[in-house]
C-alpha positions in Angstrom: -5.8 13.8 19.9 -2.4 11.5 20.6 0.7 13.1 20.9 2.1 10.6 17.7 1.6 11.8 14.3 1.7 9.8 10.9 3.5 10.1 7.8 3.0 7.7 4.9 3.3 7.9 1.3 1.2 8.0 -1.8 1.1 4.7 -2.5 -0.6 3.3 0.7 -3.1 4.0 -1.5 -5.7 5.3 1.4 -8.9 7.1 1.1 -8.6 10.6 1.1 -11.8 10.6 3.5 -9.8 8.6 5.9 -6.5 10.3 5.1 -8.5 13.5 6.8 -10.1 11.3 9.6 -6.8 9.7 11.3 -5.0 13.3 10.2 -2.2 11.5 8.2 0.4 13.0 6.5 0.5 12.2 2.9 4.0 12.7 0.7 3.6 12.3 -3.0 5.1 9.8 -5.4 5.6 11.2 -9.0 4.8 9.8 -12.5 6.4 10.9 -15.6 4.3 10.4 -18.8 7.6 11.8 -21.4 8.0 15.2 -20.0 4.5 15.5 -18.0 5.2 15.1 -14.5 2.2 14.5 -12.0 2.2 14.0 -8.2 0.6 10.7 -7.6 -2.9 11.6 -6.0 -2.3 15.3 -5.8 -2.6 16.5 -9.4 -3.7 13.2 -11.2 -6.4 10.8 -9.9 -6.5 7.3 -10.7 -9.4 7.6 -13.2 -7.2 10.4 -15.2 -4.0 8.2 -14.8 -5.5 5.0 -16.1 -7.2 7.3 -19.2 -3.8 8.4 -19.6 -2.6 5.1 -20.0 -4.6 3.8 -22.3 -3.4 6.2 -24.8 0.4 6.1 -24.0 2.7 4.8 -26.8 4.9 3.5 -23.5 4.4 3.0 -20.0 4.9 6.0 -17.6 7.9 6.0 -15.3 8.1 6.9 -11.2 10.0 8.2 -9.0 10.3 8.4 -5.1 10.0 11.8 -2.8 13.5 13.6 -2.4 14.6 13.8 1.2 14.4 17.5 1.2 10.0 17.0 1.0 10.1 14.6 4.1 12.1 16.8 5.6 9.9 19.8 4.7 6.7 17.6 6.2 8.6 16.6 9.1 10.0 20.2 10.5 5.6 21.3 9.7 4.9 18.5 12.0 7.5 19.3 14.4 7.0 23.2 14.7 2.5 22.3 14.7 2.7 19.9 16.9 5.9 20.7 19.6 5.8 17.6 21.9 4.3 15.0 19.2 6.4 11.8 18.2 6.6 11.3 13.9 6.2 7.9 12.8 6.9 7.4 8.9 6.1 4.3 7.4 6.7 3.9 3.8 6.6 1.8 0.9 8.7 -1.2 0.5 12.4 -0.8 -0.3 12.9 -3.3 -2.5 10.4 -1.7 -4.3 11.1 2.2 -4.3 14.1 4.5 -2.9 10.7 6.4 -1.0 11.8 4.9 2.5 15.7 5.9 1.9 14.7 9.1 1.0 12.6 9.0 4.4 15.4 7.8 6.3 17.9 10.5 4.9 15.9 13.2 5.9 15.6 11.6 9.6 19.3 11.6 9.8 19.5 15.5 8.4 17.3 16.6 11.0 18.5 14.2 13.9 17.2 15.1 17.1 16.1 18.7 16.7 12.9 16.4 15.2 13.5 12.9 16.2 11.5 10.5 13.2 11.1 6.5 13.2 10.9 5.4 9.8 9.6 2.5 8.9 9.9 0.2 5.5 6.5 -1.3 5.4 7.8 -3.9 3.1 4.4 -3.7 1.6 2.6 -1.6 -1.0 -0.8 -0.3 -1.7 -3.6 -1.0 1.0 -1.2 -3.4 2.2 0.4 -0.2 3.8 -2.4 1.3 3.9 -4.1 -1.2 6.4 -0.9 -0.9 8.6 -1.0 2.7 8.5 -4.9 3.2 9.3 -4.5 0.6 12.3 -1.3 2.4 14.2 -3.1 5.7 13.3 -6.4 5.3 15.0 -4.5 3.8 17.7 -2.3 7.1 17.9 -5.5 9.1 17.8 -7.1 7.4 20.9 -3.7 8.8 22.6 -1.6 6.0 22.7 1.9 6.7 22.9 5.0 6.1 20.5 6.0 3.0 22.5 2.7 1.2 21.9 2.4 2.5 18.4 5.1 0.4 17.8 4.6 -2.4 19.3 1.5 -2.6 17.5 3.6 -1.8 14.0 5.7 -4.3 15.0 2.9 -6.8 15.4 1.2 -5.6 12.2 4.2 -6.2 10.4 4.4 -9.6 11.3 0.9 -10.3 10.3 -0.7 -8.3 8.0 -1.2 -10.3 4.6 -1.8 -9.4 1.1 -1.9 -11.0 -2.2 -3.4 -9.9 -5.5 -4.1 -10.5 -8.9 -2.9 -8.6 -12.3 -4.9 -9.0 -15.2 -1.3 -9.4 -17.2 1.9 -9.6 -16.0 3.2 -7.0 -18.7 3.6 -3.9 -16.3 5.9 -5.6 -14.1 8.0 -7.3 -16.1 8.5 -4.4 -18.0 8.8 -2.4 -14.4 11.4 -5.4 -13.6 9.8 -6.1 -10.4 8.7 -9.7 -11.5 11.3 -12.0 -13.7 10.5 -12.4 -17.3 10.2 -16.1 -17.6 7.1 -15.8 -15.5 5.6 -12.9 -17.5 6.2 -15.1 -20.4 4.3 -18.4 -18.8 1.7 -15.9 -17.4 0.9 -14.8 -20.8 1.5 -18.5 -22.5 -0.6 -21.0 -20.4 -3.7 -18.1 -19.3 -2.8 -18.8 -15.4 -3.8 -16.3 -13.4 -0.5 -16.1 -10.8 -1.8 -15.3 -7.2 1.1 -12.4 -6.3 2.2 -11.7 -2.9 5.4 -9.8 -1.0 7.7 -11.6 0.5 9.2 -11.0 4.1 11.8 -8.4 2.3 8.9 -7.0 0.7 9.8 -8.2 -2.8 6.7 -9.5 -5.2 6.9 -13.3 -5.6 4.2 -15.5 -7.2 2.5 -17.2 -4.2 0.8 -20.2 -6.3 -0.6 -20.5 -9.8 -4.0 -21.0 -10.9 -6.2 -21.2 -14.0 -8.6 -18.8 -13.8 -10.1 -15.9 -11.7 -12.6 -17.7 -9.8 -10.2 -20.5 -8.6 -7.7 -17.6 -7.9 -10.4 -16.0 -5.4 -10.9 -19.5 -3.8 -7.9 -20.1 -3.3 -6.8 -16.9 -1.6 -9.9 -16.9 0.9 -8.9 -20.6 1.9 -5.3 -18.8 2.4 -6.8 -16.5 4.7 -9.6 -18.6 6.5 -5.8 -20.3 7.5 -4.2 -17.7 8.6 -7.4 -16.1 10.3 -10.3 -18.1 11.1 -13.0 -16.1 12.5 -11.0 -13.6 14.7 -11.9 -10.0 14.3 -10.3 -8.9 11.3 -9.5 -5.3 8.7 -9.7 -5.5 5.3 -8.8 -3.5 2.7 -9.3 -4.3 -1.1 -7.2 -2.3 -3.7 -8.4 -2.5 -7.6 -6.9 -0.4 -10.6 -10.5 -0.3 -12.6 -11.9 -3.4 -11.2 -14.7 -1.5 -8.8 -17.7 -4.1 -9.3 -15.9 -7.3 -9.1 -14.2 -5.6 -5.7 -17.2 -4.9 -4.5 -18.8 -8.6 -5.0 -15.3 -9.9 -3.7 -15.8 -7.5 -0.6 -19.5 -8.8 0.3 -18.0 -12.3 -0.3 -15.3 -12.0 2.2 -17.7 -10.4 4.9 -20.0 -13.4 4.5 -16.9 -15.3 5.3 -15.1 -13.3 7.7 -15.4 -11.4 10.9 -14.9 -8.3 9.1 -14.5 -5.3 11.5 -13.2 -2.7 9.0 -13.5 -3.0 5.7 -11.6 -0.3 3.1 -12.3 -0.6 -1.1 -9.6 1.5 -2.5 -8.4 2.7 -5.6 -4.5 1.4 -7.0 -2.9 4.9 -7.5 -1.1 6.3 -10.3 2.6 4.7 -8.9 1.4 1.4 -8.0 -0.6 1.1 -10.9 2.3 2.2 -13.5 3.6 -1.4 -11.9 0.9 -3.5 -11.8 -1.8 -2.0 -15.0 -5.2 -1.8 -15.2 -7.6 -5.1 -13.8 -5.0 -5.5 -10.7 -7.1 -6.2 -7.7 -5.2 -6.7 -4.1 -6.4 -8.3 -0.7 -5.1 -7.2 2.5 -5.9 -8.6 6.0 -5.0 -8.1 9.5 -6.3 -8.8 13.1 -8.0 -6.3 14.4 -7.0 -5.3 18.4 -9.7 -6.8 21.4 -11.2 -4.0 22.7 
């Protein structure tokens, strides 16, 4: 095992099975249904969250870890593994106060337990396939230096975009202005969503249509990718079969070296609703 350990969040949205692989440390997000409180992944699954949904008079509300649980995670690290690095990498800033809450607890513990944090400026597998790639790396022993370089490279790289079935959730969530909601909802386009380089959503293009939406973003990413060896993850919040075909699309098109299908957690999917389904790429490293 390296000597660099990872902590993420909830809503990188990664398999447990490979959560337990790369030995990752998970911290919790939380969603509030009235005065039900659940940790995102811990005590309520996707399938129970989007149930829960359904039958909600409002949408749920989140809320980030408190600096005192990264700290917690942190000083277990620290005292299991003595002469490890920590690497945190968290969800986007602009969307979530996770990563402050991150870097406060960096600063409390200073150098008695030295932790890089890192704002993602993604969310969902899109962290997720940052995460999984600086992980293995830091499992085949590479040290903190080259884990992030390889962050930094990922960062830089890494591509998402995805698809909501309506653009209710995030207008109501405020992470997407209300004008477009409204000519979403008007006109039927099916808006190709993406995050910026702050890691704010933006709508990438608008199409009619989920077919012409699926073209459109494999065309993106035949441009940014060609055939070089690539990892790709696909997040849906209910949408299992049509990931699945998307998936066996993409590795007929693509030199796909990795390949993740995911579920949208109970956070991300408080923000995004049921039918969302996300595409994230990246280069994978030459042997």
């Amino acid at each position: 095992m390296g000597n660099v350990k990872i902590v993420t969040d909830s809503t990188a949205d990664i398999p447990k099975s490979l959560q337990e692989e790369l030995g990752l440390t998970v911290v919790p997000l939380k969603v509030h249904f009235g005065e039900e409180t659940f940790e995102d992944g811990v005590d309520l699954t996707p399938s129970q969250f989007y149930e829960k949904l359904k039958a909600a008079n409002q949408i749920p509300t989140t809320s980030q870890p408190t600096p005192f649980q990264f700290e917690t995670e942190y000083r277990r690290l620290a005292e299991e593994n003595p002469d490890s690095d920590i690497i945190s990498i968290h969800l986007s800033s602009k969307l979530s106060g996770t990563f402050q809450s991150a870097y406060i607890a960096s600063q409390t513990l200073g150098d008695a337990v030295p932790v890089t944090v890192v704002d993602s400026k993604r969310a969902s597998y899109a962290i997720g396939v940052v995460v999984v790639e600086v992980a293995r790396l830091a499992k085949n022993g590479a040290t903190k230096e080259e884990c992030m370089k390889r962050i930094d490279t990922l960062l830089n790289e890494a591509t998402v975009f995805f698809m909501v079935d309506t653009l209710e959730y995030l207008e109501k969530n405020g992470r997407i202005g209300k004008a477009s909601a409204v000519l979403g909802s008007l006109l039927k386009i099916k808006p190709i969503l993406s995050l910026n380089e702050d890691g704010e959503v933006y709508p990438f293009e608008k199409v009619r249509g989920q077919k012409k939406a699926v073209a459109r973003i494999l065309q993106e990413f035949d441009n940014r990718f060609g055939q070089d060896p690539i990892h790709v993850g696909i997040s849906h919040a209910e949408a299992k079969q049509e990931s699945e075909e998307l998936m066996a699309k993409i590795k007929d098109q693509f030199n796909v070296k990795e390949s993740v299908i995911t579920d949208i957690g109970p956070v991300i999917g408080t923000h995004v609703g049921p039918g969302t389904i996300s595409i994230s790429m990246t280069r994978k490293e030459e042997k």
